[in-house]
N, C-alpha and C positions, 0 to 999 in steps of 0.2 A: 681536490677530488672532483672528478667529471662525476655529472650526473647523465644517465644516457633517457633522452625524454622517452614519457609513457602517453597512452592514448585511453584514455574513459568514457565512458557514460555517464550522464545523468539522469534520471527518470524521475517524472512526477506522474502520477495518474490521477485527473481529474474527470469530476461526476463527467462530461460531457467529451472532455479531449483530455490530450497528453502532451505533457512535457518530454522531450528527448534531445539532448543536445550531447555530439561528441566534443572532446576538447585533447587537445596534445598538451603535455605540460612537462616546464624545460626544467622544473628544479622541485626537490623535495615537498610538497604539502600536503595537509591531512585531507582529511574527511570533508571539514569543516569549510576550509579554506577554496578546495575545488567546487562546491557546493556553490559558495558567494563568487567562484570566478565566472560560471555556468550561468547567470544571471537570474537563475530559477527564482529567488527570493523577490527581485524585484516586478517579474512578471504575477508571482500568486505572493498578494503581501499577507495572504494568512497561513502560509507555512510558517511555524513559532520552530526553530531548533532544540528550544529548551522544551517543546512539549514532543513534536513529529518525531518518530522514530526514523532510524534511516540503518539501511543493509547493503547488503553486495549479495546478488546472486539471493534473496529471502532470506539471508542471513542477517541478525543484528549486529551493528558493529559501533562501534566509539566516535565519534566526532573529531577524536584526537589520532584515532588511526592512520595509517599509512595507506592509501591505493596502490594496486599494482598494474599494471600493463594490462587492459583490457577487460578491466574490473566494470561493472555496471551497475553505479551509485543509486540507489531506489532511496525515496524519499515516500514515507509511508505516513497516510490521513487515518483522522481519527474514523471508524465506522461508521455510520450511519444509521443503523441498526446492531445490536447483538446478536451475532449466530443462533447461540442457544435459544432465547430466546422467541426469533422467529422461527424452528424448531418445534419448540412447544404449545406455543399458540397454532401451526398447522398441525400439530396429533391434536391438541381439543377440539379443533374445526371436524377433522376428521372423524372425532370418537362420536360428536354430537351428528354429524351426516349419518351416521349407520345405526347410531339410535333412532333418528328422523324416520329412517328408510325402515327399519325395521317396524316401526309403527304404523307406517304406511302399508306394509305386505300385510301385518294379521288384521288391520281395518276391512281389507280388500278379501280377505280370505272371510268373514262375515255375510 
């Protein structure tokens, strides 16, 4: 059986720069496999496969999937922060600034 070759991405996004490398590939592999050909792993040796999640297009997908022709493999880091989080500590910043502020106006209205 011919295999007819595909072309991908791979994408790492790091704090400061980015990983991006195309690659053609002339026979069947997964996820996994195009991942370690892309050499990504040995330029960031703290992407862990068994922990980083990894997508096509911000989708999550398997390590054992198949890419297809023009797929754009994203390798995804842990956060740095929690969304929510930072979130909620900026509404108490805020709640407490308009208390502040409010205490300031009826001092001044004295």
């Amino acid at each position: 059986m011919e295999y007819k070759s595909i072309q991908v991405e791979v994408v790492f996004a790091y704090y400061d720069n980015c990983f991006l490398k195309k690659i053609t590939i002339n026979q069947p592999l997964n996820i996994e496999e195009v991942i370690k050909l892309s050499g990504v792993l040995e330029r960031y040796p703290e992407i862990d496969l068994t922990k980083n999640k990894v997508g096509i297009y911000s989708r999550t997908v398997k390590l054992n999937d198949i890419p297809k022709d023009g797929d754009r493999i994203e390798i995804y880091r842990e956060l740095l922060c929690d969304p929510k989080e930072i979130r909620r500590k900026k509404a108490q910043e805020q709640r407490e600034n308009a208390k502040n502020k409010k205490g300031i106006n009826q001092k001044e209205q004295l």
